[in-house]
C-alpha positions, 0 to 999 in steps of 0.5 A, a space after each residue: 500500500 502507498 502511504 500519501 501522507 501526511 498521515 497521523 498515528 491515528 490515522 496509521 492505526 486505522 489504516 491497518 484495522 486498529 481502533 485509534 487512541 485518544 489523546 490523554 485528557 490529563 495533558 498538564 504543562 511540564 515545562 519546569 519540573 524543577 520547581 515542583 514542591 509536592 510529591 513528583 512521579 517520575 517514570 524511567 524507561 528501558 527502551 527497545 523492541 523486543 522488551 520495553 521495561 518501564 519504572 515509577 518512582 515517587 519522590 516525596 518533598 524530601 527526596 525519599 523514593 518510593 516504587 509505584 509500579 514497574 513492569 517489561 512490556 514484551 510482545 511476542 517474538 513471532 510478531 513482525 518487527 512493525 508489530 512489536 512496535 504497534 503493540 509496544 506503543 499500545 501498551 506504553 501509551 497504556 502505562 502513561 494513562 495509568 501511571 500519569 507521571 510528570 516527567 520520564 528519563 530515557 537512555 540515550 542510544 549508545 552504539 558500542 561495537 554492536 551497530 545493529 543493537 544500536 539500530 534496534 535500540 533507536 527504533 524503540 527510543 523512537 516509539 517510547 519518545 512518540 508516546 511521551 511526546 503526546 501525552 505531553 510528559 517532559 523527557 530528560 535523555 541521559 547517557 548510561 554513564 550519567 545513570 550509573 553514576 546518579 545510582 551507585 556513584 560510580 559510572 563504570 558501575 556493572 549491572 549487577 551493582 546497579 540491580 543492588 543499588 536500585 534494590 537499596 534506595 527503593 527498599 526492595 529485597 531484591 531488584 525486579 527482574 528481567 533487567 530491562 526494568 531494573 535499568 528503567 527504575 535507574 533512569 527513574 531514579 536518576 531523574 529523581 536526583 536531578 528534578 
């Protein structure tokens, strides 16, 4: 089929036999997340487009954390890579109606050796940024290092230390698992410690 756009993704959705989504009501401006004195729900998400991981923290007004919800959203593997995408983006959208956060923390692409990894990584930051971006939450794009660094103190940190520390500062026994949402809730909590 020839796409003659523009077309929206509601659009989109409609041309391929899906109902379309409403944008959220709840739209709240996020230009200054800075200056915000309640509690502040802050989501991180692990993107990607085989697992999604996502993570909610709240952060009282004196810097406590506390874990709100976290999953991995992981569509079947059997899908086509443009069906993996349509239902990640369904459900993240899901989450965001759910959890309304006031601002999110995303892993900025890191190419390493693995080109095609990276290619794959930028398809899901793509899709995890749409969904942001229409249910008008403020995103704040960090470099690996800079969460590591945020959540153990050091930026060459493993992921196992990592897993620890992210355990630690939300009061866990132990960090949730896969860890694609381990890595979401330390972009969270990242993000905590820079709003």
């Amino acid at each position: 089929m020839a796409l003659d756009g523009p077309y929206t993704m509601d659009d989109l959705l409609r041309m391929t036999g899906h109902k379309a989504k409403r944008k959220p009501a709840w739209r709240e401006p996020q230009s200054k997340i800075e200056n915000r004195k309640s509690k502040m729900r802050l989501l991180g998400i692990d993107p990607g487009t085989r697992r999604v991981g996502w993570g909610v923290v709240e952060r009282a007004k004196d810097g406590a954390l506390k874990l709100v919800n976290c999953g991995c959203i992981a569509p079947s593997p059997k899908l086509e890579l443009k069906e993996r995408l349509r239902d990640i983006f369904a459900e993240l959208e899901q989450v965001l109606l759910r959890m309304r956060p006031h601002a999110a923390a995303l892993e900025e692409t890191f190419a390493g050796v693995n080109m095609k990894s990276a290619i794959a990584m930028g398809e899901g930051r793509g899709i995890a940024l749409l969904c942001l971006a229409r249910a008008g939450v403020a995103v704040l794009e960090l470099s690996p290092r800079s969460i590591k660094q945020a959540v153990t103190g050091s930026g060459a940190a493993g992921k196992a230390r990592v897993a620890a520390m992210v355990a630690a500062q939300l009061g866990l026994k132990k960090a949730p698992e896969p860890e694609d949402i381990t890595d979401a809730l330390a972009a969270a909590i990242a993000l905590a410690r820079r709003a």
